[in-house]
C-alpha positions in Angstrom: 288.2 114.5 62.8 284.9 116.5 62.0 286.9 118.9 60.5 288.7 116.4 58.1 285.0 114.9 57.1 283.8 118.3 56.3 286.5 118.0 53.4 285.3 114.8 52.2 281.5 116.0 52.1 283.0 119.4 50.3 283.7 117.0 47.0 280.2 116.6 46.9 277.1 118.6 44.9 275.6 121.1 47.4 272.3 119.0 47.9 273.8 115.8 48.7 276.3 117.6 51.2 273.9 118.9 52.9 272.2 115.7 53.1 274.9 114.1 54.4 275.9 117.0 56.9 272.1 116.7 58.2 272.3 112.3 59.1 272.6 112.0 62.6 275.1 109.5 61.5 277.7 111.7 59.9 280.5 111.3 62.2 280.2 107.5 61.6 280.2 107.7 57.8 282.8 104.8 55.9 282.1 106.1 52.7 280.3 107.3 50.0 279.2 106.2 46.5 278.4 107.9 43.5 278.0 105.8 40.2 276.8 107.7 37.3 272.9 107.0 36.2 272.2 105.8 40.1 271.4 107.7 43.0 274.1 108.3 45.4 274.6 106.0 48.8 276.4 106.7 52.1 277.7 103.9 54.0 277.4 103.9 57.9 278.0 100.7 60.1 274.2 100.3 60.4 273.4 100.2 56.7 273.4 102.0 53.7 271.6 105.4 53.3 270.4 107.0 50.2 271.7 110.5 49.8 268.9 111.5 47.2 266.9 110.5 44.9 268.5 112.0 42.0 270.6 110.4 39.8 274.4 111.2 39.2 275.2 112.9 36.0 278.6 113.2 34.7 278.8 116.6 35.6 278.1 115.6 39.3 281.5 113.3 38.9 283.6 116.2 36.9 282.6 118.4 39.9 284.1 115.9 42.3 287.6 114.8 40.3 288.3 118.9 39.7 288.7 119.0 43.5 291.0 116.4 43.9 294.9 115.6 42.3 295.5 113.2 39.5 294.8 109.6 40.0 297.8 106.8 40.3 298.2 104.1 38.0 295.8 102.1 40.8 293.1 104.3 40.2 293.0 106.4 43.7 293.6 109.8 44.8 293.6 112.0 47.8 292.6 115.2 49.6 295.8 117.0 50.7 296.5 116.2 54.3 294.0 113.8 54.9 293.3 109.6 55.6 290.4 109.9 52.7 291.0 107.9 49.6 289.2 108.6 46.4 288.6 105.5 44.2 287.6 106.2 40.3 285.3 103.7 38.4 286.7 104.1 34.7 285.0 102.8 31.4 286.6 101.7 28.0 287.5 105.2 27.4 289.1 106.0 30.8 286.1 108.5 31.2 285.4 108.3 35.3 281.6 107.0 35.7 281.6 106.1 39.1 283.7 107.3 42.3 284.1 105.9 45.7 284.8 108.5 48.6 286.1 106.2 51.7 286.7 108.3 55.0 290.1 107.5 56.6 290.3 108.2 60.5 293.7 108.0 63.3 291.9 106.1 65.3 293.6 106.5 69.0 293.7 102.9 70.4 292.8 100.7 67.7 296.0 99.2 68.1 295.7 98.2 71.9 295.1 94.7 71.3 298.7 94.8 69.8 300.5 97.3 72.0 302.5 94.7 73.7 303.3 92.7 71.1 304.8 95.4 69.2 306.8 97.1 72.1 308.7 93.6 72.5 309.8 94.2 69.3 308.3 91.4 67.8 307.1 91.4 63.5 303.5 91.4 63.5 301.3 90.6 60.1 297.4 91.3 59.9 294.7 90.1 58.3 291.1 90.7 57.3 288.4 90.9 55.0 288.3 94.8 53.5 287.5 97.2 55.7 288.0 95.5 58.5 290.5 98.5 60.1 294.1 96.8 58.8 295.1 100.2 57.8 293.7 102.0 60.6 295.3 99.7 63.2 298.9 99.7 61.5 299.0 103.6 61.1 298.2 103.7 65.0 300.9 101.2 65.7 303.5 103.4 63.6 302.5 106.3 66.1 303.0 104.4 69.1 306.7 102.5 68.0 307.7 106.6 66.8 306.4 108.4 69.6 306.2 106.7 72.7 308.8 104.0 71.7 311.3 106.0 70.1 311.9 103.9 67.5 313.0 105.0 64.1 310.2 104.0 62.0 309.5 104.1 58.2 306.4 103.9 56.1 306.4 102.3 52.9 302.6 103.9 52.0 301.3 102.3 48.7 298.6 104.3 48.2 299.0 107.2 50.7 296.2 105.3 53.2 298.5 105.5 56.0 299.8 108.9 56.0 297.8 110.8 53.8 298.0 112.8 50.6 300.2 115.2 49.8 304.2 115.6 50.8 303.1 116.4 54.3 302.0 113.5 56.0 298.9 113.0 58.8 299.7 113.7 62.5 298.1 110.3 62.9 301.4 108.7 62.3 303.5 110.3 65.1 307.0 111.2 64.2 307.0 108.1 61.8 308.6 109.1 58.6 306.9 108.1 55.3 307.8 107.0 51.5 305.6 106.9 49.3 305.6 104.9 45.8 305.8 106.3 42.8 304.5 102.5 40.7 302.6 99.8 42.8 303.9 97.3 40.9 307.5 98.6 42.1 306.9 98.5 45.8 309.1 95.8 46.4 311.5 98.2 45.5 310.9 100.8 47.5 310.8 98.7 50.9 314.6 97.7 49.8 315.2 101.5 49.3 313.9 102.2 52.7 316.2 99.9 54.3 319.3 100.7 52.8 318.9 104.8 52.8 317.0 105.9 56.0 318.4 102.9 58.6 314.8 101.9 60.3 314.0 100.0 63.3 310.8 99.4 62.2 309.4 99.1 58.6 305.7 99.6 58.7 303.9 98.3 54.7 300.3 98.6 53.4 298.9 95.5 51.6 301.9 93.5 50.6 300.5 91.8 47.5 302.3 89.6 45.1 305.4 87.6 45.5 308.2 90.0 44.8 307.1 92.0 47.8 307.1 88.8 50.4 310.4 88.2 49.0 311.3 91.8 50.0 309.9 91.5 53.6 311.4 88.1 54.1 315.3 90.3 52.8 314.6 93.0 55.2 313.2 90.8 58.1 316.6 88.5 58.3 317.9 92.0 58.6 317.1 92.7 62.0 314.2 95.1 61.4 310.7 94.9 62.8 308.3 94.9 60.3 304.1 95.6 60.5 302.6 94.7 57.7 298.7 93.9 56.5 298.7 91.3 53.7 296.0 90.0 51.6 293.9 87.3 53.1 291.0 86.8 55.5 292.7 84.0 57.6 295.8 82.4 58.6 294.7 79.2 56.1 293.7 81.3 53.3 297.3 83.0 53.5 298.7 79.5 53.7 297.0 78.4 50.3 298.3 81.6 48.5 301.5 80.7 46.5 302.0 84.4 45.7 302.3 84.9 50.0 302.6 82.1 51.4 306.5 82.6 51.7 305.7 85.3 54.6 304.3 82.2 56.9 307.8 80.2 55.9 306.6 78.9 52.1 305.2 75.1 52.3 306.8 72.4 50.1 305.6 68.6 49.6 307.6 65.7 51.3 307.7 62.6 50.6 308.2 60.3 53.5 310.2 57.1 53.8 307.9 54.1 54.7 309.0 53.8 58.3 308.5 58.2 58.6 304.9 57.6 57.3 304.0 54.2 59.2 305.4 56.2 62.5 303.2 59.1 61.5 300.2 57.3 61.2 298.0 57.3 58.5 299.8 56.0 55.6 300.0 59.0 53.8 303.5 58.9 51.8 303.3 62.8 50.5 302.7 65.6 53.2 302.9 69.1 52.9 305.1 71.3 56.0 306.1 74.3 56.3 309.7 75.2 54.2 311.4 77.8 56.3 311.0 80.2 59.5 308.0 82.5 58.6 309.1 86.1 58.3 307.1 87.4 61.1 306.8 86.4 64.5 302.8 86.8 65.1 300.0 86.8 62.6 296.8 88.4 64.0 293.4 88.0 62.0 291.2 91.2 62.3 287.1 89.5 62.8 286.2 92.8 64.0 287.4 96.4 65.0 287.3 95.0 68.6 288.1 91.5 67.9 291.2 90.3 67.3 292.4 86.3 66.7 296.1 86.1 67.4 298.5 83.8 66.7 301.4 84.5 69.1 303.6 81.6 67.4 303.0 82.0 64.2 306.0 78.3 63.3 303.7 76.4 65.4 300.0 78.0 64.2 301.3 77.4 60.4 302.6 73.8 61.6 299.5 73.1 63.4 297.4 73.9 60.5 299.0 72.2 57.9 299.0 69.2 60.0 295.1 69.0 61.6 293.6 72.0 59.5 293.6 74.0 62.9 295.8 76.7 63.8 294.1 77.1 67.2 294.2 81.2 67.8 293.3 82.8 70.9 290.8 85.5 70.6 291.1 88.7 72.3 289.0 91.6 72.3 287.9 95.0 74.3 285.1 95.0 76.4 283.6 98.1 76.9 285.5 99.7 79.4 288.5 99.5 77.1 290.3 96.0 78.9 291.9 93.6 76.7 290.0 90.7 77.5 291.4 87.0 76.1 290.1 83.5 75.4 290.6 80.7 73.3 288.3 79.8 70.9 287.2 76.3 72.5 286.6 78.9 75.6 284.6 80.9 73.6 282.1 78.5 72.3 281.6 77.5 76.3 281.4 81.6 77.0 284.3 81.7 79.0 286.6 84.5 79.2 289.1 85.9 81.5 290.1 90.0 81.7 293.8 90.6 81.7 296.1 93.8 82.6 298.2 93.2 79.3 298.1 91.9 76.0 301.0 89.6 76.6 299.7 88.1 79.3 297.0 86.6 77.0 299.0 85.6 74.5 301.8 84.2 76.9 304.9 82.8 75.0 305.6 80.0 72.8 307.7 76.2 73.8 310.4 77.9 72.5 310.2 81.5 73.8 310.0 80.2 77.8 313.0 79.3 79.5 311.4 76.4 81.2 310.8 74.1 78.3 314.2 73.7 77.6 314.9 72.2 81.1 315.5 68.4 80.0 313.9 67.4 83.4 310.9 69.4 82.9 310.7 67.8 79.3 310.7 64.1 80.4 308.6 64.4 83.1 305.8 66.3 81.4 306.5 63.6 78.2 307.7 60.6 79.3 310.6 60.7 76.8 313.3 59.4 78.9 313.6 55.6 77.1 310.3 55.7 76.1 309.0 54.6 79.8 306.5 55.9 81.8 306.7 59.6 82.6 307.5 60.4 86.3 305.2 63.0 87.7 305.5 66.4 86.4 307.2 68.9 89.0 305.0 71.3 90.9 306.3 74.0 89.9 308.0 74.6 86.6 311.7 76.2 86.2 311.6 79.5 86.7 309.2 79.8 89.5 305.9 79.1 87.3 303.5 77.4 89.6 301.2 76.1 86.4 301.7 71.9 86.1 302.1 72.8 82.6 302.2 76.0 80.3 298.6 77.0 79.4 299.7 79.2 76.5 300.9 75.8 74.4 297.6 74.4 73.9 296.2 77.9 74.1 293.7 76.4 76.3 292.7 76.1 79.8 291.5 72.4 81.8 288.2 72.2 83.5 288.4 72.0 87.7 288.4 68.4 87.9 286.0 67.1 91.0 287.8 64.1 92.6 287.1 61.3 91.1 286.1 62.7 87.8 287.9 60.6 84.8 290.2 63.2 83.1 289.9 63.1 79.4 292.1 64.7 76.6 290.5 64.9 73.6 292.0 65.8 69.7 289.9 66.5 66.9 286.8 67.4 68.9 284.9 70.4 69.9 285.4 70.7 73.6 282.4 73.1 73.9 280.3 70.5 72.1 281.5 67.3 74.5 280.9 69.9 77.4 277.1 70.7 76.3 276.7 66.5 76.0 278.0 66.0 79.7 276.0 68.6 80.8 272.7 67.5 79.0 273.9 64.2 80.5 274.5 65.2 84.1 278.0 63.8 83.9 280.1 66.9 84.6 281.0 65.4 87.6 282.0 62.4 86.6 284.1 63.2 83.0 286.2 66.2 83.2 287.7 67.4 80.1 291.4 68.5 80.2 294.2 69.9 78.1 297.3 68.4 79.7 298.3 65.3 78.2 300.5 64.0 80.8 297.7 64.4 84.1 294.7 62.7 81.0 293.2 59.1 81.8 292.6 58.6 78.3 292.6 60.5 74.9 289.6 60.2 72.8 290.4 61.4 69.3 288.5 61.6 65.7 290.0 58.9 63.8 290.3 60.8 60.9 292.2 63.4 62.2 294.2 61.0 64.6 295.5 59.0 61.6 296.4 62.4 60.0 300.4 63.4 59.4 301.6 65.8 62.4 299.6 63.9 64.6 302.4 61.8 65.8 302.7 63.2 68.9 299.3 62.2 70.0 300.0 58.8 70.2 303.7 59.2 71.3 302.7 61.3 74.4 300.1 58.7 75.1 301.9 56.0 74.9 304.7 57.7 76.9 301.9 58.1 80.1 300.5 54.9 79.8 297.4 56.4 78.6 294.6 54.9 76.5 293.5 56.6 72.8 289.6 56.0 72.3 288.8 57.0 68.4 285.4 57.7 67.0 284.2 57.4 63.7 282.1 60.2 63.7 281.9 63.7 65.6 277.8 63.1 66.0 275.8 63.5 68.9 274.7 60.3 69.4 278.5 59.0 69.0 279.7 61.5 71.7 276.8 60.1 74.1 277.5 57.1 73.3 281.4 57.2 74.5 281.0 59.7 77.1 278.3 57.8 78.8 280.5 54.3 78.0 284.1 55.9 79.7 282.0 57.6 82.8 280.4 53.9 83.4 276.8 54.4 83.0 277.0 52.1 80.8 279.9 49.3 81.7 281.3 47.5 79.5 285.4 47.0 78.6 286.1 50.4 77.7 284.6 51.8 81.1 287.3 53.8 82.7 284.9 55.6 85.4 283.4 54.0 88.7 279.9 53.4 87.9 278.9 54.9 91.5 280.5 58.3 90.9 279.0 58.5 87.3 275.8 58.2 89.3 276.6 61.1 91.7 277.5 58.6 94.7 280.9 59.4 96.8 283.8 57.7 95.1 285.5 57.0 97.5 289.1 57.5 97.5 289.8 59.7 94.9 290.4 58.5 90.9 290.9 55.0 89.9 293.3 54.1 87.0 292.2 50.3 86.0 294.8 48.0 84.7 293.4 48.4 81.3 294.5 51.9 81.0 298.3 50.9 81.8 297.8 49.6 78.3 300.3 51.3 76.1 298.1 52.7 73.0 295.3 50.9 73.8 293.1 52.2 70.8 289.2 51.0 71.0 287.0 51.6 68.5 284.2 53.7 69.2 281.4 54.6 67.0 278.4 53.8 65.1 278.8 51.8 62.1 279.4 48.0 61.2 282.2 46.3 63.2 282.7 49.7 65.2 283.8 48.0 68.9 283.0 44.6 67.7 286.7 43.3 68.8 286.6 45.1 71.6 283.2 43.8 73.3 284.3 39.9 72.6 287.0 40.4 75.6 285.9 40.5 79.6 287.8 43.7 81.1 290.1 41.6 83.2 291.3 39.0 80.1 291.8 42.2 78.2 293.6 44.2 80.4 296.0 41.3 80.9 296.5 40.5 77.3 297.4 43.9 76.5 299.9 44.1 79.5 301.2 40.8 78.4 301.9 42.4 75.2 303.6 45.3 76.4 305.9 43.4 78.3 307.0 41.4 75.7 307.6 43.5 73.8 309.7 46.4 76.2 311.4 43.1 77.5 311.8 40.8 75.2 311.6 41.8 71.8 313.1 45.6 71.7 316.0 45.1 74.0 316.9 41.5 72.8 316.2 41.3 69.2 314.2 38.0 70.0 310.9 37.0 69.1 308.3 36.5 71.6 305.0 34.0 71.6 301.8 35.0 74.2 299.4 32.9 75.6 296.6 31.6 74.1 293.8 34.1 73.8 290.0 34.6 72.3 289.9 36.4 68.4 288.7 39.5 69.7 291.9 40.1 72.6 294.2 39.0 70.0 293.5 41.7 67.5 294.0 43.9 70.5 297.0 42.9 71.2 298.0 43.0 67.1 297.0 46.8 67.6 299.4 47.4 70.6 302.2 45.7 68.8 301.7 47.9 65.5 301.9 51.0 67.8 305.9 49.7 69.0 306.2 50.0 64.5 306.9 45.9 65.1 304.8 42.8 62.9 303.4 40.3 64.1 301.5 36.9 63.3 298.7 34.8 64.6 299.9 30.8 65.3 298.1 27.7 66.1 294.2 27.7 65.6 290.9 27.1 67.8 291.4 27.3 71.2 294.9 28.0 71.3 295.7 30.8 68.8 298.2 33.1 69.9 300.4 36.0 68.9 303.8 35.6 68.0 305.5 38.8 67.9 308.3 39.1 65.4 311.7 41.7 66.5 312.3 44.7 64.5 312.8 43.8 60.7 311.3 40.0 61.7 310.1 37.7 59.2 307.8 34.6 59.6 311.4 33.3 59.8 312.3 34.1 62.9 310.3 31.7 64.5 313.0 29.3 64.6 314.2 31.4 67.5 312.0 32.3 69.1 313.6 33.6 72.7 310.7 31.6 75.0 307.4 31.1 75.8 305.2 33.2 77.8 303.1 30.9 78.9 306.0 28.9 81.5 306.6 32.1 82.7 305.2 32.3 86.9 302.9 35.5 87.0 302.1 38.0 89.6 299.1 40.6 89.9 300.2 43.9 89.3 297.6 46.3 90.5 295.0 44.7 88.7 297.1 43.9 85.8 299.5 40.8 85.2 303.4 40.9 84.9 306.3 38.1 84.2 307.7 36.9 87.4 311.5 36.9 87.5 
């Protein structure tokens, strides 16, 4: 390496190379820049250095360019056998008046965080801001799928970054062989080329670009060939928002739903934008850092996720300093958790679709309740397969607090765990509220409105309602919100929405374990939470007890009467406040409904699917002859 930095300093006048030979620095250098009329700088990770005081002349620059070959038609050039890359400033004239000398390195095991992914043969695109180490980090993957792979692997180098100048390319890339292109704007061409002359396993590119080269990769990938790539883009969502690229992530396209699509989706929205086709590669991984890494092992359900709640949810992984791949997900670490692993893979873990397991239809309805839309049965102990985890970690790329008994379990979507843990904390109620990331073991989910009314987050309020599980939505994401519902569901302060004993919010023994009150056999119970006029005004007109058995009322009407029969169902009489509870239960089931009578004995009439005010004239029967039994708190028809 020093001797490959000796040739970059050679291009420079004898007093700055000497200056830069004489920084304690040197072997760190990134680059150096020499603009005519200014004086010279030399880039180091700390900071920029001056080299002199003296300005560049355009002799100083001829000096330089004689050394080197002709520049491309992108304006760089090379030093014979090296990673360097010279970069020409040009004026009107095409006279060089500035230069940019960038040291290139073969990094051994800057690739590590992807070693595994790679090896398993999977397509792998990266991202990052410029200088960031794309380039460095593919050319050591190309070493490691050549060398100790065996793989037969091409390079399609743009601008001679990867393997060097000249027809000899670097060591640095194994026994990878390498193209080079004779016109940028004819890259595309030369990937095709690659494919159908030299047979690869693996096609390794640098900076695909524009359109017709995404069209390329997407050609070669349905091929059967792995491809490594680095693209242009510092994240997964500004990729996405790229029409020139965005057909590597599987293109997006605008859909219009039908009115019973969008009203099951929530939201209202009638236009929604998803994702168009499979993505060409199997993992996208955004470079933050040389040792820091956010990958997105699935990249269909990262781009899904995104254009649905604007959150791809990536799992960080970086090297500590002893060289261990070290991996946790970003909710993890805002809390400053982490957890060392032997392997890369292990971090990343595999996708729904990539593990056996999920596709085991009894593992499916217990963990989703999806058999005839009842209550789930309790998930397995152990999944298929021999996986002792209750459910697979690696989905919501997130792991659930330790629980104390007794502690109310709470799901949430659309909020910062980290930030709802720093509020329990700061309001000693760590025991008492535990914050989890399986849906199916939650007491209640307690969502942003916003993002719970969004498209994509349909499966929210399915899985919830599939548990039996209540959805709490706030307004707002503030402080004083948060404090408001945490301290509300742990029972400090009672009230209808309480779903923690009062005594175990307090620190006493509760006594048995974890209560579920009748009010959370509710299905999609959704209170309003929340600062603001009329936030949990309906809501606070019920007792716990008369709401609780309105909404059960409801439900059973509804799975009993009304969905099974066709026939229309009437409920007992109940106060403004319980009834617009129960209106919100019914519009979860997609069914209408209407208020009848007035005063003291209003009630909902709930109309079957496709139901007009019409259908009152039959009406299947009332509710209120019905005989009634307690049922655990709650209140069922008799029969």
């Amino acid at each position: 390496m020093q001797a490959e930095l000796l040739e970059l300093a050679d291009l420079l006048p004898h007093a700055l190379r000497t200056a830069l030979l004489l920084h304690e620095d040197f072997l760190e250098v990134l680059e150096v820049v020499m603009d005519v009329g200014r004086p010279p700088l030399a880039r180091f990770p700390a900071g920029d250095v001056r080299l002199s005081e003296q300005r560049i002349t355009y002799e100083d620059l001829d000096l330089a360019v004689a050394k080197l070959g002709d520049f491309g038609g992108d304006n760089r050039a090379g030093i014979d056998r090296t990673l360097h890359r010279i970069s020409c400033l040009r004026n009107r004239d095409g006279r060089v008046i500035g230069l940019t000398c960038r040291a290139g390195r073969a990094v051994c095991g800057s690739a590590a965080l992807a070693a595994d992914l790679v090896a398993d043969g999977r397509s792998l695109l990266l991202l990052g801001r410029p200088g960031v180490g794309k380039t460095t980090s593919v050319r050591e993957i190309a070493r490691l799928l050549s060398e100790e792979h065996r793989r037969r692997v091409v390079i399609i180098d743009t601008s001679n970054e990867i393997g060097g100048d000249g027809d000899i390319p670097h060591p640095g890339i194994g026994c990878a062989r390498r193209m080079q292109v004779a016109e940028v704007e004819h890259q595309h061409r030369t990937m095709i080329e690659a494919v159908e002359n030299h047979m690869p396993e693996a096609l390794v590119i640098d900076e695909i670009g524009n359109e017709a080269e995404a069209l390329a990769a997407r050609s070669i990938s349905q091929r059967g060939i792995q491809l490594i790539a680095t693209a242009h883009g510092g994240d997964l969502a500004t990729l996405v928002r790229n029409p020139a690229l965005a057909e590597l992530v599987g293109g997006i396209q605008s859909v219009t739903l039908g009115d019973e699509e969008a009203r099951r989706r929530g939201g209202g929205r009638k236009s929604v934008l998803e994702r168009a086709q499979p993505p060409t590669f199997d993992v996208a991984v955004e470079l933050l850092g040389r040792r820091k890494w956010r990958v997105h092992a699935d990249l269909a359900a990262a781009v899904d996720r995104l254009l649905a709640d604007g959150d791809a949810r990536g799992q960080l992984v970086t090297l500590d300093a002893e060289g261990a791949v070290v991996s946790v997900s970003e909710r993890e670490a805002e809390a400053g958790e982490a957890s060392p692993m032997a392997t890369a893979a292990d971090a990343w873990g595999r996708g729904p679709h990539e593990d056996p397991s999920w596709q085991d239809p009894a593992w499916q309805d217990a963990a989703w309740g999806a058999a005839a839309g009842g209550p789930a049965e309790s998930a397995p102990a152990a999944q298929p397969g021999g996986s002792s985890a209750a459910w697979p970690a690696a989905f919501n790329g997130q792991e659930e607090d330790a629980a104390p008994e007794g502690a109310v379990r709470i799901y949430t979507f659309g909020l910062d765990d980290g930030r709802c843990r720093q509020v329990l904390a700061a309001l000693g109620l760590s025991n008492a509220v535990a914050l989890t990331r399986q849906m199916h073991e939650c007491d209640a989910v307690m969502a942003l409105r916003e993002r719970l009314r969004a498209p994509g987050a349909e499966w929210v309020r399915d899985s919830a309602r599939a548990t039996g599980v209540p959805i709490f939505s706030l307004r707002t994401t503030s402080d004083a919100t948060l404090v408001k519902a945490l301290r509300t569901l742990a029972g400090v302060d009672p009230s209808a929405l309480t779903l923690g004993d009062p005594a175990a919010a307090a620190g006493a023994d509760p006594g048995g374990g974890r209560r579920r009150p009748a009010a959370l056999r509710a299905q999609d119970d959704v209170a309003r939470l929340g600062s603001g006029a009329g936030a949990g005004s309906y809501v606070s007109q019920a007792r716990a007890g008369d709401r609780g058995a309105a909404l059960e009322e409801a439900r059973l009407a509804v799975e009993r009467l009304v969905l099974p029969g066709g026939e229309a169902a009437e409920l007992l009489p109940r106060a403004p406040g319980v009834l617009l509870c129960q209106e919100e239960l019914v519009r979860s089931y997609g069914l209408t409904s209407e208020t009848v009578g007035g005063g003291a004995s209003a009630r909902l009439r709930i109309l079957p699917p496709h139901g007009t005010a019409d259908a009152s004239a039959r009406i299947g029967r009332e509710w209120s002859g019905a005989p009634w039994r307690s049922v655990g708190g709650g209140v069922a028809a008799g029969g």
